[in-house]
N, C-alpha and C positions, 0 to 999 in steps of 0.2 A: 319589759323592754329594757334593753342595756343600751349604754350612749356608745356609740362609736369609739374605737381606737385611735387615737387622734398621735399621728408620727412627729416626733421635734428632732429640730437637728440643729446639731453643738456647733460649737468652733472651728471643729474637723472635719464637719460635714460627715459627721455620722448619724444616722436618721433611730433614734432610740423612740419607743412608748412614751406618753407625756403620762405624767400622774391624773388618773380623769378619777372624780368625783365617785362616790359610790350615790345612786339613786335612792329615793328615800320613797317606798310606795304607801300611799295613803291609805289608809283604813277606811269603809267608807258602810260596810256592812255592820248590821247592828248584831251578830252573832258571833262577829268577830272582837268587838270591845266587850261583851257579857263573858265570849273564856278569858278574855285578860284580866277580868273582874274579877272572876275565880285564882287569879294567879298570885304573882309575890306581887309585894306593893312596898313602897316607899316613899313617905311624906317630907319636905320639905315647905321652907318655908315660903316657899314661891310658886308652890307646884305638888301634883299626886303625881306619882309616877309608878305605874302598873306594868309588870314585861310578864311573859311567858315565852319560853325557848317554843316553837313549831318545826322546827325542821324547814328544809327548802332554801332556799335562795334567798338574797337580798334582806332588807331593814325595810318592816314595816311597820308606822306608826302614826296614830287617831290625837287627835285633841275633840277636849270637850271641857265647853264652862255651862255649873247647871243654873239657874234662875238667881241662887244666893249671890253671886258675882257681881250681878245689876242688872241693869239694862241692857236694852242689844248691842249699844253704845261701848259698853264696859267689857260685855262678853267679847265682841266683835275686837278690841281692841287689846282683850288679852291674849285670844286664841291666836292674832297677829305677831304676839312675843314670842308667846309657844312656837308655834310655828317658826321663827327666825332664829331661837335657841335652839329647835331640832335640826336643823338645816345645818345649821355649825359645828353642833356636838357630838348628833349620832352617828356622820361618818367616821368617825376617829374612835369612839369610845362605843359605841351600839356592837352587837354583835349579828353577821349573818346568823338569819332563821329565827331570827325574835321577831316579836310583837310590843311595840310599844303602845302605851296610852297615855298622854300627857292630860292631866285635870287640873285648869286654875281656880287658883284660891280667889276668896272674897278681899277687893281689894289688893292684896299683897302681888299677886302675879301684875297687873298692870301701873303698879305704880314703883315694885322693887327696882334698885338699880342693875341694868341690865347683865353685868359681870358677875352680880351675886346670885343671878336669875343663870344665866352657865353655870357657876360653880353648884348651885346647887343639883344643876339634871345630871353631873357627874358624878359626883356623890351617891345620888339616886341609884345612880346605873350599876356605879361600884355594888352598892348593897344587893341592888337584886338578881346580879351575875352571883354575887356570893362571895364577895370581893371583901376582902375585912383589912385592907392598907389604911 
């Protein structure tokens, strides 16, 4: 589902497209994080970062923390970063027709500071597009 065309109008009373958000669709099938498992991968120090090109429409993208991370406490609060770094980063830098899978680290994702916690899922993304800047 795409959001609505939302119309702005200038100074001139000309009515242009407003910049709208590209949608971020969630992962939520477990056949779908096992191909991006199979896929390219990219560690960081804040984060796994798994993509595979699929074809099709839109940016789609999975978090997961496994047991090492902590408690549900820890996990529940990393998956919260993930989640607020993907939100940010993958409009701009993700590409339509991937598959992302964000994996936090033990400790490092929920307690990195959050800006190095972005710079590193861009990083990420550069390498597994195939990006060598």
């Amino acid at each position: 589902m795409s959001p609505p065309e939302i119309m702005k109008t200038d100074t001139a009373g000309v009515e242009t497209p407003a910049a709208v958000s590209v949608c971020l669709e969630v992962l939520r099938n477990r056949a779908d994080f096992l191909l991006a498992a199979k896929a390219r991968r990219q560690g960081t120090k804040g984060m796994m970062v798994q993509g595979r090109r699929r074809g099709g429409e839109g940016i789609r993208v999975g978090f997961t923390c496994s047991k090492k991370v902590g408690n549900a406490v820890a996990r529940n609060r990393a998956k919260r970063r993930l989640r607020e770094v993907a939100r940010l980063v993958l409009p701009e830098h993700g590409r339509c027709g991937w598959d992302y899978v964000l994996i936090g680290r033990f400790e490092a994702t929920a307690s990195r500071d959050f800006i190095d916690l972005q710079n590193d899922l861009i990083y990420a993304l550069r390498k597994v597009h195939g990006e060598d800047r």
